[in-house]
OpenMM code with the backbone's topology and positions (N, CA, C; nanometers):
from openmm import Vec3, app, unit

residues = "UNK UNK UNK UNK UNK UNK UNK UNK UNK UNK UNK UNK UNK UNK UNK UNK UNK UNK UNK UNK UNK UNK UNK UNK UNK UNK UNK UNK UNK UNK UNK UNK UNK UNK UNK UNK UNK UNK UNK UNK UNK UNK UNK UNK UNK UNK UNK UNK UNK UNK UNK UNK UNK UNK UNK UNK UNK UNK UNK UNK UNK UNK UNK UNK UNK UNK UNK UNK UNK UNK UNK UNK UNK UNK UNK UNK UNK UNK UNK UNK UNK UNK UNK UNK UNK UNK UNK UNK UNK UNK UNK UNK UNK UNK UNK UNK UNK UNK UNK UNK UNK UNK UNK UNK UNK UNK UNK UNK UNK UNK UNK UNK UNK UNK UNK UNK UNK UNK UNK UNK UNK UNK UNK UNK UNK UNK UNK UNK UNK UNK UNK UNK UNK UNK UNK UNK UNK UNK UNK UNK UNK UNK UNK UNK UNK UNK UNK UNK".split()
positions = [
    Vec3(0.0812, -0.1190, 0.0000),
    Vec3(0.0000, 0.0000, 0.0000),
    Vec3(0.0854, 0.1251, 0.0000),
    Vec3(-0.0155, 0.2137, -0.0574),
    Vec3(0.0619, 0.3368, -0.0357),
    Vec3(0.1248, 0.4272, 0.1136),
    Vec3(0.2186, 0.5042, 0.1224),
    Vec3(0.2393, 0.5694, 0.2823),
    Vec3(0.2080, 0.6405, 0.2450),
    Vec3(0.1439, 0.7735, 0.3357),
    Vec3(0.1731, 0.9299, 0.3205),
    Vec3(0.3085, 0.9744, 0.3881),
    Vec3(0.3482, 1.0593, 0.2955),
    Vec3(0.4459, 1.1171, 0.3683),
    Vec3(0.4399, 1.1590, 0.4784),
    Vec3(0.5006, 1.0975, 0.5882),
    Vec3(0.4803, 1.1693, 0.7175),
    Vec3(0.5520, 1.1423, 0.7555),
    Vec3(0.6070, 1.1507, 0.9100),
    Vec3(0.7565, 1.1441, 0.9776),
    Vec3(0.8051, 0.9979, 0.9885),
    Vec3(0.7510, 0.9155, 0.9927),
    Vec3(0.7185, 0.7707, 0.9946),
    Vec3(0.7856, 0.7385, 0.8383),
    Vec3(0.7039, 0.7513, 0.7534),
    Vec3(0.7169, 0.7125, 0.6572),
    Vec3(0.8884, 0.7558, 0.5902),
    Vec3(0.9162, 0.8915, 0.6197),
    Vec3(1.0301, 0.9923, 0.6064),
    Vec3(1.1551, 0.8934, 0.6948),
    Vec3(1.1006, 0.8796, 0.7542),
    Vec3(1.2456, 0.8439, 0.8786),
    Vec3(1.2521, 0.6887, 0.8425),
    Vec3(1.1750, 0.5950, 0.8133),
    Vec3(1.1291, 0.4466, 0.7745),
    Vec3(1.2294, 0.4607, 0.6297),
    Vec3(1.2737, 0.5666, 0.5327),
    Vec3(1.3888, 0.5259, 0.4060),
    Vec3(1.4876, 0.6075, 0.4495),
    Vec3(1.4799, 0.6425, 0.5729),
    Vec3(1.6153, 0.7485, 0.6119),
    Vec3(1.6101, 0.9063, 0.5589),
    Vec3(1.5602, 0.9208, 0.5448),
    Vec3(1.5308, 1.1086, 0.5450),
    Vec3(1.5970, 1.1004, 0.3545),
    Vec3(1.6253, 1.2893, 0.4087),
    Vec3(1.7013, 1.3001, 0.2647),
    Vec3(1.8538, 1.2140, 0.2609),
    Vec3(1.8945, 1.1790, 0.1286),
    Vec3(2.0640, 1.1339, 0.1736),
    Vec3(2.1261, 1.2455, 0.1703),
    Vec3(2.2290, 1.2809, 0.2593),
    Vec3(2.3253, 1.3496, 0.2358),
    Vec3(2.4412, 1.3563, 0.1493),
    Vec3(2.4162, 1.2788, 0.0264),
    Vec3(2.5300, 1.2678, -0.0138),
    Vec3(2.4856, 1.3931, -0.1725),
    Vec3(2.3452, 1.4725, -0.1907),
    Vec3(2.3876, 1.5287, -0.2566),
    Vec3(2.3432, 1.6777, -0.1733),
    Vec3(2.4627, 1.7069, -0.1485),
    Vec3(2.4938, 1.8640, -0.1280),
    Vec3(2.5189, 1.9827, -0.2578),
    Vec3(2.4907, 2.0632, -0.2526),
    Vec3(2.4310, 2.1638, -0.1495),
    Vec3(2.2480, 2.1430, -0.1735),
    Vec3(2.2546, 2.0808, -0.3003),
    Vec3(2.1177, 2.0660, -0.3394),
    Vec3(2.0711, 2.0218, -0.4629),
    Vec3(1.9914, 1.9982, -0.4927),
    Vec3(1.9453, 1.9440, -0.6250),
    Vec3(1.9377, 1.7917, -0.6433),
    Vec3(1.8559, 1.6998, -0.6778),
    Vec3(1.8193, 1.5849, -0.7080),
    Vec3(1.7659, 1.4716, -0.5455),
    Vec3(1.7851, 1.6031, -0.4127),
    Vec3(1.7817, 1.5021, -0.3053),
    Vec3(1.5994, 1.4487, -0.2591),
    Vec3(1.5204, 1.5600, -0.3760),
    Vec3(1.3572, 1.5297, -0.3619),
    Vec3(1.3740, 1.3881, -0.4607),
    Vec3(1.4136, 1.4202, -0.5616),
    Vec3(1.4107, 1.3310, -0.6656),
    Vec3(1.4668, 1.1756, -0.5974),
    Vec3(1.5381, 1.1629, -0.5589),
    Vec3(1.6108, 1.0626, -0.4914),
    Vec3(1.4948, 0.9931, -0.3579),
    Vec3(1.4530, 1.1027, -0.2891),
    Vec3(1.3249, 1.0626, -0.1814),
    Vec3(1.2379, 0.9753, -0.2543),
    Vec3(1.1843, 1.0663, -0.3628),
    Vec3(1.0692, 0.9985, -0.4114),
    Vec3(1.1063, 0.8481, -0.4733),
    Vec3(1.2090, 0.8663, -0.5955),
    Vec3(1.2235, 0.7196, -0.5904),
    Vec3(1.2927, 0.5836, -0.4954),
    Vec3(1.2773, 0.6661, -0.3424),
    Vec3(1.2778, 0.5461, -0.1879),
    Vec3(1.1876, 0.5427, -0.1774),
    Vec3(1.0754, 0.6471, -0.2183),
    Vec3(0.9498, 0.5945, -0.1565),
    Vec3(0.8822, 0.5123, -0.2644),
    Vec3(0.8840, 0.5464, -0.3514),
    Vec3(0.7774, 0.4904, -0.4551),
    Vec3(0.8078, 0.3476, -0.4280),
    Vec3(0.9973, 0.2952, -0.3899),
    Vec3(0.9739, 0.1613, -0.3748),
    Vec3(0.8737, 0.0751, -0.2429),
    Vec3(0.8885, 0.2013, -0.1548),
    Vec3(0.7939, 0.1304, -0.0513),
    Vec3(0.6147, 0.1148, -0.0535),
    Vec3(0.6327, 0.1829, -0.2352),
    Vec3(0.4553, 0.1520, -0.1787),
    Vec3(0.4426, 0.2876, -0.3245),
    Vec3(0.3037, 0.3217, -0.3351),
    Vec3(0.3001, 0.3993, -0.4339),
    Vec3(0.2928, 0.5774, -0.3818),
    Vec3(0.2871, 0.6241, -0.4774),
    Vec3(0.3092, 0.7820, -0.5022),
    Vec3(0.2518, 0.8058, -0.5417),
    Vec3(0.1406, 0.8991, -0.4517),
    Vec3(0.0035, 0.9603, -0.4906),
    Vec3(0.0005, 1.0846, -0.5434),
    Vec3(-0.0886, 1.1034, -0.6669),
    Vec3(-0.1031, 1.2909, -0.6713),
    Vec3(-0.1821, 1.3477, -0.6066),
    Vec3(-0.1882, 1.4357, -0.5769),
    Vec3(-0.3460, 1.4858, -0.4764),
    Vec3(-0.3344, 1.6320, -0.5532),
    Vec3(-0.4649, 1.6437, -0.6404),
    Vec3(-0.4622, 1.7542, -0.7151),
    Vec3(-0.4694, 1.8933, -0.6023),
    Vec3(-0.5809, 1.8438, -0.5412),
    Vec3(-0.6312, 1.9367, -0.4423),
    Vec3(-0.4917, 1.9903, -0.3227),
    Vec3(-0.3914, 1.9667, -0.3700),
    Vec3(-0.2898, 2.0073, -0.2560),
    Vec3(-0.2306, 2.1424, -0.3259),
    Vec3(-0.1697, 2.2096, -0.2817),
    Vec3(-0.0690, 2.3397, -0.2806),
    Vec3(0.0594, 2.3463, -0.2366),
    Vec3(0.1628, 2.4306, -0.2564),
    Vec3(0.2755, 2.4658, -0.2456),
    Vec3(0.3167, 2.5405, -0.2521),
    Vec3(0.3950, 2.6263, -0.1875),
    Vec3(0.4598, 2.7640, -0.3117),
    Vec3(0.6382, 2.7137, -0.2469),
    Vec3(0.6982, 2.7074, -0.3791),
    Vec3(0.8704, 2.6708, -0.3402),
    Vec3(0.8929, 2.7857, -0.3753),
    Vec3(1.0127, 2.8462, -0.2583),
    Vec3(1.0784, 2.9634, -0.3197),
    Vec3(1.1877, 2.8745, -0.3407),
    Vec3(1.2248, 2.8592, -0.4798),
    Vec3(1.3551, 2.8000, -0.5188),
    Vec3(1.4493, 2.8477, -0.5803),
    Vec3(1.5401, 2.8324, -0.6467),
    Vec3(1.6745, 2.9295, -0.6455),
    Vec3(1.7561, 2.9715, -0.5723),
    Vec3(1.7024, 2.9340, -0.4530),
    Vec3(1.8027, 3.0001, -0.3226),
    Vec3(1.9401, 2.9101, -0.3602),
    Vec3(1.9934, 2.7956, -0.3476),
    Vec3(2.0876, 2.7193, -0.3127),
    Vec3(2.2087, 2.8358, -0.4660),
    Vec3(2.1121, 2.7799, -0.6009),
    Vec3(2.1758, 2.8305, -0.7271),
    Vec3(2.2061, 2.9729, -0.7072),
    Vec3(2.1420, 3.0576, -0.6827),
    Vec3(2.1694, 3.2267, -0.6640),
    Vec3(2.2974, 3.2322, -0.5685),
    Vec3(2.3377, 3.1570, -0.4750),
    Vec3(2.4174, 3.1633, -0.3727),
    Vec3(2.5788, 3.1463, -0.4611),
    Vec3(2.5603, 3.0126, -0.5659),
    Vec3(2.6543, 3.0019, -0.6638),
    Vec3(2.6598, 3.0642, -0.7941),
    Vec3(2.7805, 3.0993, -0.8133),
    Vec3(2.7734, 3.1436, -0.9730),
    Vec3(2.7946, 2.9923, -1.0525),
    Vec3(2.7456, 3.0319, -1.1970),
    Vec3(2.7000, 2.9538, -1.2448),
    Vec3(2.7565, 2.8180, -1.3266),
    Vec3(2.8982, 2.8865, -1.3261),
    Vec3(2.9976, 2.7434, -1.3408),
    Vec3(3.0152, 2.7045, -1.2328),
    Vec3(2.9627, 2.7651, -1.0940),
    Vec3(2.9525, 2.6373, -0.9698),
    Vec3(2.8430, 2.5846, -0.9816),
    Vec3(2.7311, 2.6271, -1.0227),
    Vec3(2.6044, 2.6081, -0.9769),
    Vec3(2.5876, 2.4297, -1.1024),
    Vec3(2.6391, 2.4640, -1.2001),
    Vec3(2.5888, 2.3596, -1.3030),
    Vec3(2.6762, 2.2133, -1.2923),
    Vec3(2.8022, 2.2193, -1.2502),
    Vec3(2.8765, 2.1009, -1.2079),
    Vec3(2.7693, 2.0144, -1.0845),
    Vec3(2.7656, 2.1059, -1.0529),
    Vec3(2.7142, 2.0286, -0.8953),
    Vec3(2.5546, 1.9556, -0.9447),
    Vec3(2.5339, 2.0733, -1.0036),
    Vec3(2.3654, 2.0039, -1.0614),
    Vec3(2.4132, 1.8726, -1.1518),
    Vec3(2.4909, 1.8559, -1.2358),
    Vec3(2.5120, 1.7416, -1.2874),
    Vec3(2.5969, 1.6152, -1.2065),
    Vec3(2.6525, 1.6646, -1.1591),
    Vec3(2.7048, 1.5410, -1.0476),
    Vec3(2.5821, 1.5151, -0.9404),
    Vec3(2.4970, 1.5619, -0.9052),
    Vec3(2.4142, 1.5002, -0.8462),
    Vec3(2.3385, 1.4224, -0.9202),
    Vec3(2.2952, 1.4775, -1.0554),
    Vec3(2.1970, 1.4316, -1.1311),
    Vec3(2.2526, 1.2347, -1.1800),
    Vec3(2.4180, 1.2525, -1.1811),
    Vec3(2.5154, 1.1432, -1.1627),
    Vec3(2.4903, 1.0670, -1.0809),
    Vec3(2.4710, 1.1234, -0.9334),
    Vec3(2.4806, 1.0569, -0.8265),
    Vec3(2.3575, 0.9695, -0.8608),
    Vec3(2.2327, 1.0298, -0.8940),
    Vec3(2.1172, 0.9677, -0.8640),
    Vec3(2.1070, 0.8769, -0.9802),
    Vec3(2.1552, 0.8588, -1.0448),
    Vec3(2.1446, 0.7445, -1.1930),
    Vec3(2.2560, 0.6564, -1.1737),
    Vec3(2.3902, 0.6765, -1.0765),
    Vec3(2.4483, 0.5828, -1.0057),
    Vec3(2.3912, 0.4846, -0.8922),
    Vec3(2.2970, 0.5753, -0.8358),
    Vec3(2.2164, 0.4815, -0.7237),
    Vec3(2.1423, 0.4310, -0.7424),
    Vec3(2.0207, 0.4545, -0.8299),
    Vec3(1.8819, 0.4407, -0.9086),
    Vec3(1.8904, 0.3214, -1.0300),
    Vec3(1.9797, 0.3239, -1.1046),
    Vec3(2.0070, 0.2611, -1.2228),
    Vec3(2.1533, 0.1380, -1.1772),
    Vec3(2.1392, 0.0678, -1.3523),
    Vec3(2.2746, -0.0193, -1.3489),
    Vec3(2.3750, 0.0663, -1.4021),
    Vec3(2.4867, 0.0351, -1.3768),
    Vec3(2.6563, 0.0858, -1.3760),
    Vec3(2.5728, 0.1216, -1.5854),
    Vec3(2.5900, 0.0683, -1.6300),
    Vec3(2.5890, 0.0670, -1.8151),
    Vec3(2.4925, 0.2016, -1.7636),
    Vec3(2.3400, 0.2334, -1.7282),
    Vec3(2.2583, 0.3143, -1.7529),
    Vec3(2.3643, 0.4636, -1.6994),
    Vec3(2.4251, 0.4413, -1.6182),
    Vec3(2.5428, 0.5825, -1.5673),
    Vec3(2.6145, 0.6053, -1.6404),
    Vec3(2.6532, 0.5247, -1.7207),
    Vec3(2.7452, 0.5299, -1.8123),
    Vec3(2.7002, 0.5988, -1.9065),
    Vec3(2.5841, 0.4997, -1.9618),
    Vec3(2.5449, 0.6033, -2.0494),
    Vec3(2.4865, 0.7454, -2.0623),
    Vec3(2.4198, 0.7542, -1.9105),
    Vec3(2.4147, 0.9261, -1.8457),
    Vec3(2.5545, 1.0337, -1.8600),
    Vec3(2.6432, 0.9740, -1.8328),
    Vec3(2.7601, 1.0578, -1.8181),
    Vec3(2.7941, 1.0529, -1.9760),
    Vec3(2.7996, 0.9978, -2.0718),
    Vec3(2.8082, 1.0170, -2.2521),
    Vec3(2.6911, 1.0954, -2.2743),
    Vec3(2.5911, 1.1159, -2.2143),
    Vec3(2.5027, 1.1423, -2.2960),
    Vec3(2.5513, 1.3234, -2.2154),
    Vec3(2.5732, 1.3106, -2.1551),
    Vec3(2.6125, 1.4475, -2.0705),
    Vec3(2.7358, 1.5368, -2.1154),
    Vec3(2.8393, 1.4556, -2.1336),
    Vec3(2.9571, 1.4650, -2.2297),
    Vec3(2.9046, 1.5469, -2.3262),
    Vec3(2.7866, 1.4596, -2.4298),
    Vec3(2.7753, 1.5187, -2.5702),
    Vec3(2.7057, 1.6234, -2.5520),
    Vec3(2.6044, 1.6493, -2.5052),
    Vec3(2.5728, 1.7852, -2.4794),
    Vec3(2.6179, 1.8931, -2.4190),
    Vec3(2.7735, 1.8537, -2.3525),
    Vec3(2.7932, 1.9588, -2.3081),
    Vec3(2.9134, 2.0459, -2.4513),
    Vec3(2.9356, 1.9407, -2.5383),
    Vec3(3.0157, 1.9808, -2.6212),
    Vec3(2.9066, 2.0377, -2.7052),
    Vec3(2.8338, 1.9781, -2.7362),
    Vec3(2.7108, 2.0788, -2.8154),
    Vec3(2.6311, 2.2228, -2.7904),
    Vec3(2.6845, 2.1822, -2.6412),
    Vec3(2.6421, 2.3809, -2.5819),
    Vec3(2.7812, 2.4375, -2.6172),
    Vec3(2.8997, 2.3816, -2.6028),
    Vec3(3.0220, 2.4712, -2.6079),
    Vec3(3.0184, 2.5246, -2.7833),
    Vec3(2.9839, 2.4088, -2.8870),
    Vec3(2.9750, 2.4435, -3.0019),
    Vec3(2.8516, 2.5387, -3.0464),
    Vec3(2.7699, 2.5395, -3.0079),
    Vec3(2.6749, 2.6348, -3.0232),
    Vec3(2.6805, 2.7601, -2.9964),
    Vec3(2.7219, 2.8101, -2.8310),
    Vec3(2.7358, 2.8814, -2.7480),
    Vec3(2.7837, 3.0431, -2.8598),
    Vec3(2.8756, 3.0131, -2.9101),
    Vec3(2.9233, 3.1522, -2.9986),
    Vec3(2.8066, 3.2174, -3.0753),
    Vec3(2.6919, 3.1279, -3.1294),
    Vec3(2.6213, 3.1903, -3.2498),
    Vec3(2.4972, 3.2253, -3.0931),
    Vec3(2.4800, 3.1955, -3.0228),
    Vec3(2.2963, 3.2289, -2.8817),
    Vec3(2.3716, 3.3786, -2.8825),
    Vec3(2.2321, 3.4586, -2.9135),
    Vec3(2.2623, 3.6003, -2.8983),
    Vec3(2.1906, 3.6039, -2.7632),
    Vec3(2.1130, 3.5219, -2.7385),
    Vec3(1.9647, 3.5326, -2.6062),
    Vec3(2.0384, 3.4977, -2.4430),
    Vec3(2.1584, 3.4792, -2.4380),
    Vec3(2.2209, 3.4585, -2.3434),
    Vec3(2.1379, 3.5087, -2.2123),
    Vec3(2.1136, 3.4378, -2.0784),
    Vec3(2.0799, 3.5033, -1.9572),
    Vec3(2.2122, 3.5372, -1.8675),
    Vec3(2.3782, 3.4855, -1.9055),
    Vec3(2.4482, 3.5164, -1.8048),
    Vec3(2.5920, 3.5576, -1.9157),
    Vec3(2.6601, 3.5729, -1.8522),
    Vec3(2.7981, 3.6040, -1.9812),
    Vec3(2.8657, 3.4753, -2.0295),
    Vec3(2.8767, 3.5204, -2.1350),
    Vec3(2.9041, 3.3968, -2.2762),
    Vec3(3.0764, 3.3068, -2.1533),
    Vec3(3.1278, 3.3977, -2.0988),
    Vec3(3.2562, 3.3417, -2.0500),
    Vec3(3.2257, 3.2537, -1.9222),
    Vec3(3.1192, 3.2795, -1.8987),
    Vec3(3.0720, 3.2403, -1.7342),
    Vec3(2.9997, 3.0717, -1.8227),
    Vec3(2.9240, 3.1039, -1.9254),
    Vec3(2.8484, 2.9769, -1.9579),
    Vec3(2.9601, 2.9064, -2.0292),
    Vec3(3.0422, 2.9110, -2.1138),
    Vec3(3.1684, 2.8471, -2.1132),
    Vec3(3.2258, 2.7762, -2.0335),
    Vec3(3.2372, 2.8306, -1.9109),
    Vec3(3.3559, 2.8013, -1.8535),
    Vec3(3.2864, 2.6678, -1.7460),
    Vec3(3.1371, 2.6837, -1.7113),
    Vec3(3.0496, 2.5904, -1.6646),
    Vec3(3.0624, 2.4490, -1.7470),
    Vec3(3.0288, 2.4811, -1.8966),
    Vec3(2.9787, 2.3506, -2.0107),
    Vec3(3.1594, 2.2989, -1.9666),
    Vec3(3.2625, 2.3585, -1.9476),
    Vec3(3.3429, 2.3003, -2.0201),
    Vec3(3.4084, 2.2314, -1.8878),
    Vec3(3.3791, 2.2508, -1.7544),
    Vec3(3.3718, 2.2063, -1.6411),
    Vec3(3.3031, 2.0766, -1.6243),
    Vec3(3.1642, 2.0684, -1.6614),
    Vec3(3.0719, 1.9634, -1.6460),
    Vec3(3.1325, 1.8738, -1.7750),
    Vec3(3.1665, 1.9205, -1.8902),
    Vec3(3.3032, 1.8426, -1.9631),
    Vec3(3.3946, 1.7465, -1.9278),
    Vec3(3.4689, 1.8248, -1.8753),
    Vec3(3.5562, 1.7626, -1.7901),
    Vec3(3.4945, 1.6329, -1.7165),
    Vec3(3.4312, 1.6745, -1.6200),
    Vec3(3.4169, 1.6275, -1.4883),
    Vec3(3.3202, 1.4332, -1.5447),
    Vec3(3.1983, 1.4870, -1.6434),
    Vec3(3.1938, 1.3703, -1.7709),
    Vec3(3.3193, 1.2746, -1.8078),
    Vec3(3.3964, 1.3323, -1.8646),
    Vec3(3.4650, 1.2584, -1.9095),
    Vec3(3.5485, 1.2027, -1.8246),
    Vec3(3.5481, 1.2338, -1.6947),
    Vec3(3.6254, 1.2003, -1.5744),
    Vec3(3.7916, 1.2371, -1.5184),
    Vec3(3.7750, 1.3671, -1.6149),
    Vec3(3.9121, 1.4886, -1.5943),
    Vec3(3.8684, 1.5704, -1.4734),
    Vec3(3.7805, 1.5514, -1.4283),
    Vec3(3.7569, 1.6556, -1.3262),
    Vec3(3.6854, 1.5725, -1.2074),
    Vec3(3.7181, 1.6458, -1.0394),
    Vec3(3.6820, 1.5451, -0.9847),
    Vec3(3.5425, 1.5836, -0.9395),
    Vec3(3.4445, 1.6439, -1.0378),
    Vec3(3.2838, 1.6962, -1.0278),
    Vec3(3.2394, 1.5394, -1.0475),
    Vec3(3.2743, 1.4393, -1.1108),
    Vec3(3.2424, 1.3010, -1.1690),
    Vec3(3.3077, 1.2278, -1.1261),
    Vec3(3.3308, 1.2021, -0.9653),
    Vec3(3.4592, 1.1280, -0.9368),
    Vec3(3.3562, 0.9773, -0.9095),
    Vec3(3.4174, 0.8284, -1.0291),
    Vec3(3.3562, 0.7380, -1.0083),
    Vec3(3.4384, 0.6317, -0.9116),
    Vec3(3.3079, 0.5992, -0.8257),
    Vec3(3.3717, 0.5292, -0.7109),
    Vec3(3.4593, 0.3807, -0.7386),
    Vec3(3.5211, 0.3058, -0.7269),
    Vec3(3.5566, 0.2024, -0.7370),
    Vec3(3.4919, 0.1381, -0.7877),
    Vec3(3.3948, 0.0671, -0.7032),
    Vec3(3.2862, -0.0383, -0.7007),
    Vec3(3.1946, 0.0069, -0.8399),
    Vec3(3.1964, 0.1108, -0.8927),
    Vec3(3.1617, 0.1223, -1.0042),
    Vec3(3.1913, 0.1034, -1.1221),
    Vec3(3.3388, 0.1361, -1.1087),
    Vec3(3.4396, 0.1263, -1.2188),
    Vec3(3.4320, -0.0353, -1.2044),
    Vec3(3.4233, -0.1170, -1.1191),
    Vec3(3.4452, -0.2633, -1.1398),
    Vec3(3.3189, -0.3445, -1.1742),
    Vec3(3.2124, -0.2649, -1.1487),
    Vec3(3.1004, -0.3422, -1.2323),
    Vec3(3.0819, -0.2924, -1.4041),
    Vec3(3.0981, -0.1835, -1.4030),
    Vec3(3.1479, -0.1569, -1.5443),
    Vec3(3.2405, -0.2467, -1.6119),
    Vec3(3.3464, -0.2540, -1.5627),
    Vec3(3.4207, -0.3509, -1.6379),
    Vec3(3.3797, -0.4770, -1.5947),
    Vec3(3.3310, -0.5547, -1.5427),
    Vec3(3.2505, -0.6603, -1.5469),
    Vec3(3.1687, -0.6998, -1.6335),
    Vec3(3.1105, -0.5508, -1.6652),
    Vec3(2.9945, -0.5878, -1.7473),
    Vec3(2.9758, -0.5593, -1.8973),
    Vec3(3.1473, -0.5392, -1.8845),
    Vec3(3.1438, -0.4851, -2.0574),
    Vec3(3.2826, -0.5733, -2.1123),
] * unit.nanometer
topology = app.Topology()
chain = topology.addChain("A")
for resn in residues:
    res = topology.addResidue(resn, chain)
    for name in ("N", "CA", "C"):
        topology.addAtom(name, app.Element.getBySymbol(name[0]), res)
């Protein structure tokens, strides 16, 4: 059966994990602990208001986008098999070379062309595993090669 979220239910998969700081993907990560314990209800009739942006506004934006993708890492390392991360982190790779190749002709920019550069080519890196934004754990690297 389904839980409601409540302190019970929250504390019963261990709260948020701490392992993605400062923020980003740690709702995403809840929900798929809970959904395994049971299902995930919509309730139209509910409300919210998130003031969000706080964590990102705090960083500039070649900090702000590494971190968003290494979490987004983290959670397709935990969630998925070693091959499905793998293929998250290529598929992350290629788009980040496709923003760097693009990037010269976007006149519509929201931040400076050097600042969004210097982010794509960070989360680059850190993809391809030059940087330690993508640092893969052992036990990963050895089911990978296990499995390929």
């Amino acid at each position: 059966g389904a839980l409601p979220l409540c302190r019970a239910a929250f504390e019963a998969i261990g709260g948020f994990d701490p392992a993605f700081p400062p923020a980003w993907f740690e709702d995403v990560d809840l929900c798929a602990r809970l959904a395994r314990t049971g299902a995930i209800l919509y309730w139209p009739a509910s409300r919210f208001v998130h003031l969000g942006g706080v964590a990102a506004r705090r960083l500039s934006y070649a900090a702000f986008l590494p971190i968003y993708y290494r979490n987004a890492y983290r959670f397709w390392r935990k969630h998925h098999s070693p091959m499905d991360a793998l293929a998250y982190r290529l598929a992350v790779a290629l788009g980040m070379v496709l923003r760097l190749l693009v990037l010269p002709l976007r006149r519509d920019l929201p931040r400076p062309r050097g600042e969004a550069a210097a982010a794509y080519a960070r989360v680059l890196r850190g993809a391809l595993g030059l940087d330690r934004v993508f640092r893969i754990p052992p036990e990963v690297r050895r089911a990978w090669r296990a499995a390929g």
